[in-house]
MOPAC internal coordinates of N, CA, C and O (Angstrom, degrees):
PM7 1SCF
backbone

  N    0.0000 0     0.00 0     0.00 0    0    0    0
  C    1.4413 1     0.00 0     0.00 0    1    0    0
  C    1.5209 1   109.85 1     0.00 0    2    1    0
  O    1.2310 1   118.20 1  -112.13 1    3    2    1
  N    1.2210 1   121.03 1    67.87 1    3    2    1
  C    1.3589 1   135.46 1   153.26 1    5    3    2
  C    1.5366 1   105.28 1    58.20 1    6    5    3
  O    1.2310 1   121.96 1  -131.43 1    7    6    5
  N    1.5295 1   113.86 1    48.57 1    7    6    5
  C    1.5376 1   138.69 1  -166.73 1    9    7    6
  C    1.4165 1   104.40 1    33.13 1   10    9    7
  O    1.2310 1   118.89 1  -128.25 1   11   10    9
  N    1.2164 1   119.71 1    51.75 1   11   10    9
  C    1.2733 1   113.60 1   167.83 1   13   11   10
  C    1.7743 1   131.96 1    82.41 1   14   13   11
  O    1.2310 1   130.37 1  -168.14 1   15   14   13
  N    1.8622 1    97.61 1    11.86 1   15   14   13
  C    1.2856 1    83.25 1  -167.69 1   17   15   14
  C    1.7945 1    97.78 1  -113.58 1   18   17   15
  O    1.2310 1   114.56 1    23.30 1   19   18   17
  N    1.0810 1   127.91 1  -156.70 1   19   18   17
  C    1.5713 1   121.67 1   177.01 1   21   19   18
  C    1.0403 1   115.99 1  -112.34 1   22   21   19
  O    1.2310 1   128.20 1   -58.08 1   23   22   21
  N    1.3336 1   101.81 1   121.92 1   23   22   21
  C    1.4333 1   112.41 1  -169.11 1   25   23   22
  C    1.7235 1   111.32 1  -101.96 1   26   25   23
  O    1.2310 1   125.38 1  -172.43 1   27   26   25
  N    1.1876 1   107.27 1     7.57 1   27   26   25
  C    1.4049 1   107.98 1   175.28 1   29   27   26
  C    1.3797 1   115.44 1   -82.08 1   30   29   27
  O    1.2310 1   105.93 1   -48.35 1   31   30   29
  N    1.2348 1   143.71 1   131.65 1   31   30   29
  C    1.4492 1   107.82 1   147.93 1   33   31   30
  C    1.2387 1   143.53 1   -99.92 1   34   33   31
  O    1.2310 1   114.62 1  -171.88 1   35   34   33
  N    1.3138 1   127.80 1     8.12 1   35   34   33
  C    1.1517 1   124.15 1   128.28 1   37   35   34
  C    1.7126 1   125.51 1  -108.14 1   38   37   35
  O    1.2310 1   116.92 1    10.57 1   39   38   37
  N    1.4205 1   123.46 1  -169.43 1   39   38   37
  C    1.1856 1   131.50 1  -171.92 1   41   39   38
  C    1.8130 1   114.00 1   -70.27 1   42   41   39
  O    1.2310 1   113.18 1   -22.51 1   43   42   41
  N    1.0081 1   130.50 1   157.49 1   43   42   41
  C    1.0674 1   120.49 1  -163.52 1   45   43   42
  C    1.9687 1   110.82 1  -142.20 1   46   45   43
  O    1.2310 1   119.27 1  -105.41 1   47   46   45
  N    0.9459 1   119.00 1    74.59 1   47   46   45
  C    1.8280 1   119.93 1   166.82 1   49   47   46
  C    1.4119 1   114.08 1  -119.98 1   50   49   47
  O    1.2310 1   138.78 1   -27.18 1   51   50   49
  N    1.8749 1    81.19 1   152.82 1   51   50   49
  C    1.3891 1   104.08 1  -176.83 1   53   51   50
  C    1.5965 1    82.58 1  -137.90 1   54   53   51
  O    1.2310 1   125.33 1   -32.60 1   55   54   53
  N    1.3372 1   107.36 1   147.40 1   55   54   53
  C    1.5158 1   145.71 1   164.27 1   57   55   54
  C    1.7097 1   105.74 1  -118.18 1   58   57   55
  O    1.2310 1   136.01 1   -38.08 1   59   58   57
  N    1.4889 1    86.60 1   141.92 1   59   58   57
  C    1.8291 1    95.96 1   166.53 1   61   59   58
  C    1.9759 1    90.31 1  -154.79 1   62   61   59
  O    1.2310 1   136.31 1   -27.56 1   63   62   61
  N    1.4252 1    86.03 1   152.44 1   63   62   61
  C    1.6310 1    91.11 1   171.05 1   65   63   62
  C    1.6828 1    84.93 1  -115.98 1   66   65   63
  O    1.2310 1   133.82 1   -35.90 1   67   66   65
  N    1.8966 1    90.88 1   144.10 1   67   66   65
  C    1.7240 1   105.99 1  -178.41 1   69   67   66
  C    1.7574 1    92.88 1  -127.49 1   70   69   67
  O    1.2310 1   135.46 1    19.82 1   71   70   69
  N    1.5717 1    87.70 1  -160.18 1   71   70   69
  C    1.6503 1   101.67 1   170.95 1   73   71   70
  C    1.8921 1   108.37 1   -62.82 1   74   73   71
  O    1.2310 1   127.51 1   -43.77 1   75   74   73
  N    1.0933 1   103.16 1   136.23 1   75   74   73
  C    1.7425 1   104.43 1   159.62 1   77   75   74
  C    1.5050 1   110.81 1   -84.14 1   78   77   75
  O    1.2310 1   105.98 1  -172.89 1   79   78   77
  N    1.2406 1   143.63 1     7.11 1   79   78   77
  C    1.7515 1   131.88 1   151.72 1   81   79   78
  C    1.4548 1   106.37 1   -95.79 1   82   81   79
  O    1.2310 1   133.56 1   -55.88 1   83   82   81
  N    1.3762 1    91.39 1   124.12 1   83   82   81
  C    1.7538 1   116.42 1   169.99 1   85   83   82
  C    1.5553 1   108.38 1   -56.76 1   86   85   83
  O    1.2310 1   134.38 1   153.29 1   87   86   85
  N    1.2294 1    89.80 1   -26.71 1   87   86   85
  C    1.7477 1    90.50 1  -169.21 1   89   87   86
  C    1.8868 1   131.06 1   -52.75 1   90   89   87
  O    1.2310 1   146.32 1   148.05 1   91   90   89
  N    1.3763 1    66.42 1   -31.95 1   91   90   89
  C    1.9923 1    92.15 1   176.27 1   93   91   90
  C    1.2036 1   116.66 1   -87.51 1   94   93   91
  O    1.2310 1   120.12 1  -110.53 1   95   94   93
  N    1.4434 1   117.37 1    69.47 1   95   94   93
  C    1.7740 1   134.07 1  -151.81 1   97   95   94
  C    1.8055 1    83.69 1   -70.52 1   98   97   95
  O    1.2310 1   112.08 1   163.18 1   99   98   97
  N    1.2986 1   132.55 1   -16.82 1   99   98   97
  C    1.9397 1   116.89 1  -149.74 1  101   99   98
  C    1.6713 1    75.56 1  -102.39 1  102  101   99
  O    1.2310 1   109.61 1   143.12 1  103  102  101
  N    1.6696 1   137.10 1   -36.88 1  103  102  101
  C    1.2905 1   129.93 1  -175.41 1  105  103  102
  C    1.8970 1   105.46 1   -74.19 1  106  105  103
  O    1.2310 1   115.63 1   163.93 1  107  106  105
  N    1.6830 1   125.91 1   -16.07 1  107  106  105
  C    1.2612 1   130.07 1   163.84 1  109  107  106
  C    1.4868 1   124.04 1   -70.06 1  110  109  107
  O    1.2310 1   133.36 1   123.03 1  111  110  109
  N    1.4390 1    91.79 1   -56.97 1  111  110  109
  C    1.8391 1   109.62 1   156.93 1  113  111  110
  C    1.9147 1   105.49 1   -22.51 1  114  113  111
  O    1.2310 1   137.78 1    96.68 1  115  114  113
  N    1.1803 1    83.15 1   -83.32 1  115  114  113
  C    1.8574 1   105.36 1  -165.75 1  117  115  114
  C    1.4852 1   109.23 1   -29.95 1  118  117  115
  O    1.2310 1   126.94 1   112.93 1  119  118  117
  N    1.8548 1   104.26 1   -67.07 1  119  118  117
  C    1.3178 1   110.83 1   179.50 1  121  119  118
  C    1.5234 1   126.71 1   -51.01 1  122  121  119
  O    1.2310 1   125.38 1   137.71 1  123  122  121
  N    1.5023 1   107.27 1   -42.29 1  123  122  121
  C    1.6715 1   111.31 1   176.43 1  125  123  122
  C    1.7427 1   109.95 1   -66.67 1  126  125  123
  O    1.2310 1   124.73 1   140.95 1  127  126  125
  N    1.5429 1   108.53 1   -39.05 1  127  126  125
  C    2.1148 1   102.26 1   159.95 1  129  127  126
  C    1.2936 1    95.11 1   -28.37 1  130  129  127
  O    1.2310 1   133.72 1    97.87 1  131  130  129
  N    1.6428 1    91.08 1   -82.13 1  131  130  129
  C    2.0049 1   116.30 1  -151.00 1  133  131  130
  C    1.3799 1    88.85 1   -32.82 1  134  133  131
  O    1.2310 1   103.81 1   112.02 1  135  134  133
  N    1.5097 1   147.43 1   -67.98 1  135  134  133
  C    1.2367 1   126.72 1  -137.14 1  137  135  134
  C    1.4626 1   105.62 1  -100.41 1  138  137  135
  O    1.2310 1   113.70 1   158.96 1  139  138  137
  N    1.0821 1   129.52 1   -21.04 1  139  138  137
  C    1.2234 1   131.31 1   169.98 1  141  139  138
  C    1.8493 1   114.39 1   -60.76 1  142  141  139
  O    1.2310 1   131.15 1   144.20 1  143  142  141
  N    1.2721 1    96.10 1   -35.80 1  143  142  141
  C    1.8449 1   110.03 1  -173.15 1  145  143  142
  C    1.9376 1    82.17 1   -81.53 1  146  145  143
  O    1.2310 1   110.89 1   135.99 1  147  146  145
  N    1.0240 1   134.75 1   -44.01 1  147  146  145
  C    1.4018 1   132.78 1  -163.48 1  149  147  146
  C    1.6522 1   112.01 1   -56.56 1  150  149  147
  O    1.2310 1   128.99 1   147.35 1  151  150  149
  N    1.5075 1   100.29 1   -32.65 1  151  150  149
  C    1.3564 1   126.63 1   173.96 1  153  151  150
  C    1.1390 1   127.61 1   -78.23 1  154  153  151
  O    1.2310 1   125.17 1  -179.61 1  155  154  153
  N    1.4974 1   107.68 1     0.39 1  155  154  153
  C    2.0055 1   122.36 1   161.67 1  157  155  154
  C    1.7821 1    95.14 1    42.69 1  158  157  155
  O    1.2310 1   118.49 1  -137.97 1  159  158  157
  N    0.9805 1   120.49 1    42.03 1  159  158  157
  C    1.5567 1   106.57 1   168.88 1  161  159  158
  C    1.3168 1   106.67 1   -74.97 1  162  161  159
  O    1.2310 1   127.95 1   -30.03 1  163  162  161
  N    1.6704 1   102.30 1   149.97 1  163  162  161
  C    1.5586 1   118.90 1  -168.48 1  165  163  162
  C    2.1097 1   104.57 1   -76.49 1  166  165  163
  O    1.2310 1   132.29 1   -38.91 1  167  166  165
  N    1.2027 1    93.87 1   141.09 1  167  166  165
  C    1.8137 1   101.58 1  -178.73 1  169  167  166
  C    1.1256 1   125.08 1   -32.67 1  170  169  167
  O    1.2310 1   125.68 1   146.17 1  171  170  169
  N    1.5582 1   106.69 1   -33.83 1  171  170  169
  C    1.5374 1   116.86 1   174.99 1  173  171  170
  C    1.2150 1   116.81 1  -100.98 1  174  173  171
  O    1.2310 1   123.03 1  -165.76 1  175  174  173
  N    1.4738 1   111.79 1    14.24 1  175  174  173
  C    1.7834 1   101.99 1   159.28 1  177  175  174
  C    1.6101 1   124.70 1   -55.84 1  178  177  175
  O    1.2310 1   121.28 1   139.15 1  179  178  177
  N    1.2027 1   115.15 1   -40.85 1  179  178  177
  C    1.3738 1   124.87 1   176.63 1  181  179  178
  C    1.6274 1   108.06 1  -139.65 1  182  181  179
  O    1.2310 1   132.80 1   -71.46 1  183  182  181
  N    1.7314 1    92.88 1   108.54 1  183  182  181
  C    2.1569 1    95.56 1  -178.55 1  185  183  182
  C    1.4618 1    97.75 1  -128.23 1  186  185  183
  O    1.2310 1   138.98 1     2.98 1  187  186  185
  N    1.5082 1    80.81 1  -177.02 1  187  186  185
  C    2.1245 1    98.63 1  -164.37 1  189  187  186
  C    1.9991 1    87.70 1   -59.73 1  190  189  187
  O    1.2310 1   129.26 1   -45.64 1  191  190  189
  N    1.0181 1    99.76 1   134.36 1  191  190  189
  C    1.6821 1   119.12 1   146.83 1  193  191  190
  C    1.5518 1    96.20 1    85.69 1  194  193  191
  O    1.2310 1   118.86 1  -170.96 1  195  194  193
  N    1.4363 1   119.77 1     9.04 1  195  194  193
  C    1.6722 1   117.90 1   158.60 1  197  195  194
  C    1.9268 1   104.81 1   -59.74 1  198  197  195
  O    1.2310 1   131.39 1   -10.37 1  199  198  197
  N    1.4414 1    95.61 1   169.63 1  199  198  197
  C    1.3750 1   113.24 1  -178.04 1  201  199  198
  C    1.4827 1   106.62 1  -115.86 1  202  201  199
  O    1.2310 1   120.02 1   -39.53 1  203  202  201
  N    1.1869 1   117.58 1   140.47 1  203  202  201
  C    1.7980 1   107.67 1  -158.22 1  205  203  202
  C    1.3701 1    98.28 1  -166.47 1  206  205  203
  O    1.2310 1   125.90 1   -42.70 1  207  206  205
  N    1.0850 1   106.26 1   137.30 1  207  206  205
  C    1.5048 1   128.25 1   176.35 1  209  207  206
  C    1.3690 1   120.17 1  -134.15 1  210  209  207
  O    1.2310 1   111.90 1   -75.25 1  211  210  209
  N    1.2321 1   132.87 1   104.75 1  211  210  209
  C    1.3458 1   158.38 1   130.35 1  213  211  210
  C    1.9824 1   107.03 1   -18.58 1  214  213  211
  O    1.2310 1   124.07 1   -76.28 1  215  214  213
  N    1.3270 1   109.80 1   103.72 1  215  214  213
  C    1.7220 1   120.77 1   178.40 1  217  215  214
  C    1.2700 1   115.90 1  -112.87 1  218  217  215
  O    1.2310 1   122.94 1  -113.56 1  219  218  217
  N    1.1008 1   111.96 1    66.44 1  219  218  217
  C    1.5409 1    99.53 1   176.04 1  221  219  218
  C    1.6017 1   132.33 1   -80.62 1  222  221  219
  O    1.2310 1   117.95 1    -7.97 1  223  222  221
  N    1.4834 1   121.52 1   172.03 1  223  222  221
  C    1.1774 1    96.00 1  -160.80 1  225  223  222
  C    1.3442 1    97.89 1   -97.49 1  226  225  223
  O    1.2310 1   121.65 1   -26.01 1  227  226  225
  N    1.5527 1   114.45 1   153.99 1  227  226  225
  C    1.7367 1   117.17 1   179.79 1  229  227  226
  C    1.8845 1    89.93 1  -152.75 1  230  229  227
  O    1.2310 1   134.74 1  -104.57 1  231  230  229
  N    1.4185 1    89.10 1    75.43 1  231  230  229
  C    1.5295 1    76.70 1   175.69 1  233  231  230
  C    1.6731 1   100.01 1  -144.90 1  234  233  231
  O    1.2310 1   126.79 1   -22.53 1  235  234  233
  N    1.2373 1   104.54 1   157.47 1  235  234  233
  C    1.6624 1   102.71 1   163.89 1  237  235  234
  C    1.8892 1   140.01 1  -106.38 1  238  237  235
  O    1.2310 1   125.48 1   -37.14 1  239  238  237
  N    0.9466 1   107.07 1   142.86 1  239  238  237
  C    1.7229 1    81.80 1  -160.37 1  241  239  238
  C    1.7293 1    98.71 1  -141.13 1  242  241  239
  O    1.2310 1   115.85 1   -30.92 1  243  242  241
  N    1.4176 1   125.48 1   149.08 1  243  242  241
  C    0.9525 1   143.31 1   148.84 1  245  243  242
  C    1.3784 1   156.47 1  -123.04 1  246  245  243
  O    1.2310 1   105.17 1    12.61 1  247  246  245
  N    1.0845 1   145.06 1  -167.39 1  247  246  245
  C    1.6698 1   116.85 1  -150.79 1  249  247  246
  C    1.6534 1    83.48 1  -129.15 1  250  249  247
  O    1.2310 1   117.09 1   -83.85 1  251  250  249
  N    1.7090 1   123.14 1    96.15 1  251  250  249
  C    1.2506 1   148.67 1   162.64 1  253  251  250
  C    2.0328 1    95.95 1    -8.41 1  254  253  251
  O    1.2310 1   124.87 1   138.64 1  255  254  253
  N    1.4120 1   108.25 1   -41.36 1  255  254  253
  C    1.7346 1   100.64 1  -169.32 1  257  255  254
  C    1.0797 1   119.12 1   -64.58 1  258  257  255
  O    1.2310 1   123.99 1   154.44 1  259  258  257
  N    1.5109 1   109.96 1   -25.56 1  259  258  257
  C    1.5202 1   107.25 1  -168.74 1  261  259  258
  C    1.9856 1   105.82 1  -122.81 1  262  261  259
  O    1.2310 1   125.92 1  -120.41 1  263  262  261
  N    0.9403 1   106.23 1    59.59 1  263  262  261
  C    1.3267 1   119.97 1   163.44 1  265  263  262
  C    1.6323 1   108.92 1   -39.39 1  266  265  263
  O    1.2310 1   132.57 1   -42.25 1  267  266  265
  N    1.8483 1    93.32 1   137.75 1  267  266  265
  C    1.7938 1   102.11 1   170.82 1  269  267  266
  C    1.7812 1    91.56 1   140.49 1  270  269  267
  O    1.2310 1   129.47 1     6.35 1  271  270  269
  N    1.3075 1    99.36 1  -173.65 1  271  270  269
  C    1.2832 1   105.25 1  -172.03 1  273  271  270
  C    1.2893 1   108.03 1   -96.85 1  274  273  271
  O    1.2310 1   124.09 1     0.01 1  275  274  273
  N    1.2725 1   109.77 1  -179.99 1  275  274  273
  C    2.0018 1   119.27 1  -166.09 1  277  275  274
  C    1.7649 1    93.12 1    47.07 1  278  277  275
  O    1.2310 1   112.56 1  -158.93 1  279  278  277
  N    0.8260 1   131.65 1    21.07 1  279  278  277
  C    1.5540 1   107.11 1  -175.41 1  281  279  278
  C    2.1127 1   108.78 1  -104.25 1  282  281  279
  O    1.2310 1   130.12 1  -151.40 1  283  282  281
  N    1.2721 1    98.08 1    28.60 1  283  282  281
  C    1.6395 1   111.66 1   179.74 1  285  283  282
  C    1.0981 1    91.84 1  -100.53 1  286  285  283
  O    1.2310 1   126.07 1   -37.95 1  287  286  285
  N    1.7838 1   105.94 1   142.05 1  287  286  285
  C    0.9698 1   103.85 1   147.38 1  289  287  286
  C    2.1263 1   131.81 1  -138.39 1  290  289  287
  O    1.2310 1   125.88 1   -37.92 1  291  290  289
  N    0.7099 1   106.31 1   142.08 1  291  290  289
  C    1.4112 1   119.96 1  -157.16 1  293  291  290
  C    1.8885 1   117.59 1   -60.82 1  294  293  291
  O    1.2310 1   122.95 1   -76.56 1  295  294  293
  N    1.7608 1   111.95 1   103.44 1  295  294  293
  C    1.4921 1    95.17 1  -171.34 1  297  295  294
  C    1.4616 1    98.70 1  -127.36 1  298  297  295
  O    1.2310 1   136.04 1   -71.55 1  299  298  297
  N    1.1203 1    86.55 1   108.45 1  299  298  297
  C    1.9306 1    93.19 1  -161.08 1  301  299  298
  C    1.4368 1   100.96 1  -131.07 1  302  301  299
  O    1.2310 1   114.49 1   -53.35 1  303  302  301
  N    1.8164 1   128.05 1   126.65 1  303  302  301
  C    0.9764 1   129.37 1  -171.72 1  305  303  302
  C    1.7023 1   116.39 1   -60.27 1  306  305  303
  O    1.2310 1   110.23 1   -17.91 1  307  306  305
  N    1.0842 1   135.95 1   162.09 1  307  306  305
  C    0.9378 1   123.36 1   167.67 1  309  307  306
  C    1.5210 1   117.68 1  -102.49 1  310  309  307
  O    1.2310 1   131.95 1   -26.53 1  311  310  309
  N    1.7753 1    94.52 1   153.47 1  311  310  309
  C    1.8146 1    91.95 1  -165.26 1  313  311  310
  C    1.7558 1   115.36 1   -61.94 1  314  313  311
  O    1.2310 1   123.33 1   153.77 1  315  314  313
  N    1.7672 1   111.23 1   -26.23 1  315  314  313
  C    1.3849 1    92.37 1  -179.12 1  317  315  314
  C    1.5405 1   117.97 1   -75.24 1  318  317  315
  O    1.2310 1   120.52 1   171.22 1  319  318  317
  N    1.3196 1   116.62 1    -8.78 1  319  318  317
  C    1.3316 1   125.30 1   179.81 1  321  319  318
  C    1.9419 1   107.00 1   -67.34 1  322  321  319
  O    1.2310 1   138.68 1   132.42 1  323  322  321
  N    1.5253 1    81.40 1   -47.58 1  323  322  321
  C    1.6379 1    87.77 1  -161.81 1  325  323  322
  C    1.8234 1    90.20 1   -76.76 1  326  325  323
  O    1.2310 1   108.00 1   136.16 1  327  326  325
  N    1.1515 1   140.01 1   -43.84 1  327  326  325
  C    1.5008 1   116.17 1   151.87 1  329  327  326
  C    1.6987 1   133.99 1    -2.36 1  330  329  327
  O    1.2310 1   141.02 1   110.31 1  331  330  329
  N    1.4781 1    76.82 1   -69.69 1  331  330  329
  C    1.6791 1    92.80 1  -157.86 1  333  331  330
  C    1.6887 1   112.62 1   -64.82 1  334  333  331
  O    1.2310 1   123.29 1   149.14 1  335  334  333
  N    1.5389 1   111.30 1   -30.86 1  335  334  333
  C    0.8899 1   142.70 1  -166.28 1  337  335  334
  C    1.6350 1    93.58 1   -71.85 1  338  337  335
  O    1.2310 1   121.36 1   118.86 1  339  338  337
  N    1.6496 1   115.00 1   -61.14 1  339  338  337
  C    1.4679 1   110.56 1   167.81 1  341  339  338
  C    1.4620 1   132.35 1   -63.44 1  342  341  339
  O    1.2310 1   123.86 1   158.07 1  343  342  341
  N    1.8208 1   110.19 1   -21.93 1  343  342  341
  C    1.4373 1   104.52 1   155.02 1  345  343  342
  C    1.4658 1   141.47 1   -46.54 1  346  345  343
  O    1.2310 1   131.77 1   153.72 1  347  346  345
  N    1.4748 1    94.89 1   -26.28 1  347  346  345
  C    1.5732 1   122.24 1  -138.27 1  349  347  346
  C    1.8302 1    74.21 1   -93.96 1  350  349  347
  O    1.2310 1   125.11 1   120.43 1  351  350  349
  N    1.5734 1   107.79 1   -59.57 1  351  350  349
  C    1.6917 1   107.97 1  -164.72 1  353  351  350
  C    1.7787 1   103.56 1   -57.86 1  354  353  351
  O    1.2310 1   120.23 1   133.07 1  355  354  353
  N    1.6344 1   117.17 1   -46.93 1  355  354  353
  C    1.4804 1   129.73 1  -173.70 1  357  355  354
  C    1.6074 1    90.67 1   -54.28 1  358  357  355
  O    1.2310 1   110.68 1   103.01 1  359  358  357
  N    0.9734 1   135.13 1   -76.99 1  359  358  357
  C    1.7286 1   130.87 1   168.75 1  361  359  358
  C    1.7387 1   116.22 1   -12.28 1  362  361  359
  O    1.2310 1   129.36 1    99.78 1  363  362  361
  N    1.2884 1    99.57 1   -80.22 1  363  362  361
  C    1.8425 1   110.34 1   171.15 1  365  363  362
  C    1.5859 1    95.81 1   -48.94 1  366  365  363
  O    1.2310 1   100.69 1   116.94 1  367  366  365
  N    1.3940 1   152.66 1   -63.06 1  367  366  365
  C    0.5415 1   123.76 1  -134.84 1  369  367  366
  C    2.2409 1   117.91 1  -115.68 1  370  369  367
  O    1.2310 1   130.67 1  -153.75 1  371  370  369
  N    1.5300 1    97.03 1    26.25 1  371  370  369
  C    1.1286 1   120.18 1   159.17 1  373  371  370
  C    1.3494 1   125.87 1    67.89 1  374  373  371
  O    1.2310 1   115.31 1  -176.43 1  375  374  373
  N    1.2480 1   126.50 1     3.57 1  375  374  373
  C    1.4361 1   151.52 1  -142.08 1  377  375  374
  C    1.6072 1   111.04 1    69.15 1  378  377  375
  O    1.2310 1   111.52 1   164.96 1  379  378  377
  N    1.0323 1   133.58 1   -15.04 1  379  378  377
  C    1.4482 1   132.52 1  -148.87 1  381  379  378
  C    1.7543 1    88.88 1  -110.04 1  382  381  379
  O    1.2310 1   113.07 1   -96.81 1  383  382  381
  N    1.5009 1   130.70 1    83.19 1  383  382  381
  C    1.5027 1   155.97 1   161.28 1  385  383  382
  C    1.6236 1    90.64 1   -80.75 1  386  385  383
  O    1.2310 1   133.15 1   -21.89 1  387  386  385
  N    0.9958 1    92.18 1   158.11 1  387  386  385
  C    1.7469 1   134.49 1   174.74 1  389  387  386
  C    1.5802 1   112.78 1   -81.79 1  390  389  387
  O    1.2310 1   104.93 1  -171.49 1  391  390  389
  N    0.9861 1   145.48 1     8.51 1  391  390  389
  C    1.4979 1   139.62 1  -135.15 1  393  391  390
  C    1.4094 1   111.01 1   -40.77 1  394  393  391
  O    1.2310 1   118.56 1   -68.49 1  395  394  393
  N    1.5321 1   120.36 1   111.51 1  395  394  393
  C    1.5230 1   131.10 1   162.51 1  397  395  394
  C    1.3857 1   107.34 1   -44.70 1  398  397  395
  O    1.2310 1   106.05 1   -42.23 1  399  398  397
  N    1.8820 1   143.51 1   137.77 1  399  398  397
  C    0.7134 1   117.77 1   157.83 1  401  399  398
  C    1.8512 1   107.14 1   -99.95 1  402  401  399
  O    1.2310 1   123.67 1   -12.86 1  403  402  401
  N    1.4229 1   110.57 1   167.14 1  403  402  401
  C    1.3893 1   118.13 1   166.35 1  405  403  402
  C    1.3204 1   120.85 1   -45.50 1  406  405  403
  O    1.2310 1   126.37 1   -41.06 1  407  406  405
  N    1.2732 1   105.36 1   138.94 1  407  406  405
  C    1.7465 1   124.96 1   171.12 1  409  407  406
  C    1.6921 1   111.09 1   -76.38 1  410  409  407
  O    1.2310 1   120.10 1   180.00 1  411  410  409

């Protein structure tokens, strides 16, 4: 991805409303295409032998005003999302990945 710098020049979202059950990973599939293709990214956003990392969110967060317990709340990607999302890059990126090695 163009060593890392931004190649957009302006900002770039797409929204779609899909099914609400995770369960239907081929109706998760679809939607992450649809919005990714919605997002007209250029061919060489993601190619064979780029280095790429997938961030999803796994974090917990709460609103500082209302302090106490149970008061977290949980915004954590979901795995068929974060799947599809890596199908989508394994696709763009032809079998031919970068392999990170371990720290």
């Amino acid at each position: 991805m163009s060593g890392g710098q931004n190649i957009f020049s302006t900002p770039r979202v797409a929204v779609f409303a899909g099914h609400t059950d995770y369960r239907d990973t081929d109706a998760v599939f679809q939607l992450v295409d649809q919005t990714l293709a919605a997002l007209s990214l250029p061919d060489t956003f993601v190619q064979p032998g780029d280095r790429v990392v997938l961030k999803p969110n796994w974090i917990k967060e709460h609103d500082e005003r209302f302090p106490g317990p149970n008061r977290w709340h949980h915004l954590i990607t979901h795995p068929a999302v974060i799947e599809a999302a890596a199908r989508w890059t394994g696709k763009q990126m032809q079998g031919r990945a970068n392999r990170l090695s371990r720290c």
